[in-house]
N, C-alpha and C positions, 0 to 999 in steps of 0.2 A: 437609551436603553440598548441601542445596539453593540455599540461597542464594552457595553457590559457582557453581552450574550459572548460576544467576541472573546472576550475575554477567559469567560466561563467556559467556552466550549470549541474555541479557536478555529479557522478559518478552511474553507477547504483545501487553501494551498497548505496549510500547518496539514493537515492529516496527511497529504502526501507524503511531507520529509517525516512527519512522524512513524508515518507506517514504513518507510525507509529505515529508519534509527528506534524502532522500537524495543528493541533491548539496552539501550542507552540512554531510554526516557526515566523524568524523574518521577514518581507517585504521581504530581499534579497533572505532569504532560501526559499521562499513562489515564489515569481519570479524564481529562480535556478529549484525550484521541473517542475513548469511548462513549463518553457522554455525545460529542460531535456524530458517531454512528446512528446513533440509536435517535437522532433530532435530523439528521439528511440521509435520505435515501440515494440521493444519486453517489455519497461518498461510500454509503454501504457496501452499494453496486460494483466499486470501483477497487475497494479493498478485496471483495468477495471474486473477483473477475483475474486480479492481480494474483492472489492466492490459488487459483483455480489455472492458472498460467505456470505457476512456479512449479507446483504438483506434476501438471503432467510434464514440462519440461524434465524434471527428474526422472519420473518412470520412465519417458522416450531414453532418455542419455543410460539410464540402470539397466534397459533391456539390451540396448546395445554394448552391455557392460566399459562403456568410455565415460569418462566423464570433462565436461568441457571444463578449460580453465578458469572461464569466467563466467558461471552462467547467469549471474544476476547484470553483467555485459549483455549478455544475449537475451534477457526477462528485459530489458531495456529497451533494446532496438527491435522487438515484437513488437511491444507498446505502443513506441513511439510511429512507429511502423503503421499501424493499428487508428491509432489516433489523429494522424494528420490528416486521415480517409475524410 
């Protein structure tokens, strides 16, 4: 049954490159990412924290009217930053 559930709502590492590539996903991956939300909270947490990172990145860089070359480079090396803690 698990790898049904797997199936049906994919794994937490799929939500990561999903929420990476989500305007590249297809209807199912698009359904899979979401249903997978709404069944794990620590992925919730994770999408909502990454969102909440990208945002004020932006406003920080929009106030300082620059904007970086890459800032999903730099939404990266926060994280990772962040995470190895």
């Amino acid at each position: 049954m698990g790898s049904l559930m797997d199936k049906m709502m994919g794994t937490c590492k799929d939500v990561t490159h999903w929420h990476e590539n989500y305007k590249n996903l297809s209807f199912k991956e698009k359904a899979s990412f979401h249903f997978h939300l709404f069944m794990c909270k620590a992925c919730k947490v994770y999408v909502e924290q990454k969102e909440l990172i990208r945002t004020q990145a932006r406003k920080l860089f929009q106030q300082k009217k620059s904007q970086p070359k890459d800032l999903e480079a730099l939404e990266k090396k926060i994280i990772d930053k962040n995470s190895s803690r």
